[in-house]
N, C-alpha and C positions, 0 to 999 in steps of 0.2 A: 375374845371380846375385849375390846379396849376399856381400860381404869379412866382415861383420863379425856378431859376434851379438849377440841381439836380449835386452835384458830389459824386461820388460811389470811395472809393476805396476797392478793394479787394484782399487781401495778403492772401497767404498761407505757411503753412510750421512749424516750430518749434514755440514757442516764441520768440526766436532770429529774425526770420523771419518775422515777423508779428507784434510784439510789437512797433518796430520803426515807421512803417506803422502807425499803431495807433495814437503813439504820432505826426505822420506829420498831420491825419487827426485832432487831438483834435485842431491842434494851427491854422488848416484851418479856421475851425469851429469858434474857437473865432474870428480871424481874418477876416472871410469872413460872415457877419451876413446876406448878402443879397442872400447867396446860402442854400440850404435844402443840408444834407448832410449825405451818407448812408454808411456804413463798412460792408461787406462781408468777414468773415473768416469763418474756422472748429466751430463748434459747443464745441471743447476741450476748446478751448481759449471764454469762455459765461462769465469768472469770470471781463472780461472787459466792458459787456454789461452795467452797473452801469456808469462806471464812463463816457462811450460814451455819455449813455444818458446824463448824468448831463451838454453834451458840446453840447447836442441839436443834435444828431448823432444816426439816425437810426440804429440798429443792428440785422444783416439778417444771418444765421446760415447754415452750409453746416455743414452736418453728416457723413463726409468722415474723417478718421483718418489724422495728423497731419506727419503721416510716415507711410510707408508700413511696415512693419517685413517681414520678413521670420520666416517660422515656418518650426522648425529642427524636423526629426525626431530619437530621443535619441536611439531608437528600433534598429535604421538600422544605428549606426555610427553618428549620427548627422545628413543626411542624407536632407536636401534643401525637404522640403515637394512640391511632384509633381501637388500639385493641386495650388500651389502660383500662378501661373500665370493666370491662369482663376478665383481666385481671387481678385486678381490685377486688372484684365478687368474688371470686376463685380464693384467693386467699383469704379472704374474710369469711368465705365457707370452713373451710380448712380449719382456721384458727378460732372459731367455734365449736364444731366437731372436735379439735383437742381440749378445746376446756372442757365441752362438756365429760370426756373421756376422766380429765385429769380429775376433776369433782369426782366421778364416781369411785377414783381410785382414793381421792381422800376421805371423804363420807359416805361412800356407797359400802361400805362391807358391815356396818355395826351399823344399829338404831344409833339415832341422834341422839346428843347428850345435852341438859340446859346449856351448860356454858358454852356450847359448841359457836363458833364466828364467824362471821367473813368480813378480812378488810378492804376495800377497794378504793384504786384514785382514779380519777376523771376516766384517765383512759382504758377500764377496764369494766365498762358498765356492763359485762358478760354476767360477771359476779354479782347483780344484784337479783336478775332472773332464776339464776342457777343457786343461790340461796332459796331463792323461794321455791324452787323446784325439790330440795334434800330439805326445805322448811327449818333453814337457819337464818338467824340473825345476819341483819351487814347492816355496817357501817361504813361510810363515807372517809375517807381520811385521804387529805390532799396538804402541806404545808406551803400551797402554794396558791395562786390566782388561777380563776377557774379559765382553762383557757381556751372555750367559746360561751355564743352568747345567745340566748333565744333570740330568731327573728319576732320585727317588730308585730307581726299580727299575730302572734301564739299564744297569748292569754285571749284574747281578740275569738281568734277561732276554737280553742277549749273550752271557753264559757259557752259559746254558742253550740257543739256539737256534745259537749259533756255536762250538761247544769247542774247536773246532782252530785257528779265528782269532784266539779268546780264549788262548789258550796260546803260539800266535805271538809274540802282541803283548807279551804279557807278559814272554815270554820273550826280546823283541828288544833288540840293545844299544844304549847311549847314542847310535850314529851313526846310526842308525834309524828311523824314527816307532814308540814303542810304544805300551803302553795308557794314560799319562802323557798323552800328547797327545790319543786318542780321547776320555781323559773330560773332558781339559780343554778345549778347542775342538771336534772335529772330528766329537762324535759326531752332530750334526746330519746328517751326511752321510748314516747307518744308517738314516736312515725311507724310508717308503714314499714319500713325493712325490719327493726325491732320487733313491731309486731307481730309480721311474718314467721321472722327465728321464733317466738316464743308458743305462737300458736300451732304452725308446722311440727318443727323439731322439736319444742320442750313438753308441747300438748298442755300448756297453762294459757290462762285467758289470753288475749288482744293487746291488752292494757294493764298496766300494771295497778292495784288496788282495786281489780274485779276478778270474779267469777264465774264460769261459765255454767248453765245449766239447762241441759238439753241443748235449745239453737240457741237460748234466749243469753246475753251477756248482763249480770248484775252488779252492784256495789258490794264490797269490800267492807267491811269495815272494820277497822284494825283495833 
């Protein structure tokens, strides 16, 4: 049984995206010698694995590319190849199924410890479900500009189909996640593919800050 607890962060994205991430986790790591401390990126970004270790820093690898492409086809005009999107889904299945793998190898063997964490940037909104799946803490950390943006009718359409989570949120204080956060990051989480992953494979509610009981889906409250 492990003495100490665990913080995970896990970035994905370019090197831009991910490097930062890194250097926040190395200076944890010196800084925090009483926490075990694990990095989850692409398997492209391995040339880091070296210098993690040397800061005492787990390194857990996800084989999912770093960016999707498009593959054109030259034949027909340049022509957006028809099979991208199923693709797409295929490796986002994939690179799913690894996180959730890799979570259980990090937090699955031991009960959870208070200080136990997860850090994540934009591109790794896997980690906020899968926290709440092993019932740890996460935190957001991006040293960077969020880079997308909710369409314009998505407060529009949550107040109308959510009013009671919409009122929550708005209502919740500074120590909280309120609607501040959902529109600025997190509202990605609120669609139907997310919701999918989390209801199918994680078997946690629809939406993030509810509960399921029986058929019936309830409020949250944190």
């Amino acid at each position: 049984m492990r003495t100490k607890p665990i913080v995970a962060f896990m970035a994905f994205g370019t090197k831009g995206d991910v490097y930062p991430i890194a250097a926040i986790a190395a200076a944890f790591a010196s800084d925090q010698k009483h926490y075990e401390v694990a990095f989850v990126t692409h398997s492209a970004h391995e040339n880091m694995k070296r210098h993690l270790g040397a800061k005492r820093i787990s390194y857990f690898s996800i084989s999912s590319p770093p960016v999707l492409s498009f593959c054109q086809d030259h034949d027909h005009g340049g022509s957006i190849d028809e099979s991208f999107p199923r693709q797409k889904k295929e490796i986002t299945r994939k690179h799913r199924q690894e996180c959730v793998s890799v979570f259980e190898r990090i937090y699955g063997e031991d009960p959870v410890m208070d200080g136990d964490l997860v850090f994540i940037n934009f591109f790794a909104l896997e980690g906020w479900s899968l926290a709440e799946l092993f019932h740890v803490r996460c935190v957001v950390v991006a040293p960077y500009v969020v880079p997308y943006s909710a369409p314009t009718s998505f407060e529009r359409q949550f107040r109308n189909e959510l009013p009671l989570l919409y009122k929550y949120l708005r209502e919740a204080p500074s120590s909280k996640i309120g609607w501040e956060d959902v529109i600025h990051w997190m509202w990605p989480l609120f669609n139907e593919d997310w919701g999918k992953w989390r209801s199918l494979d994680l078997n946690l509610s629809f939406l993030p800050f509810t509960v399921v009981r029986g058929a019936i889906e309830y409020l949250m409250i944190l």
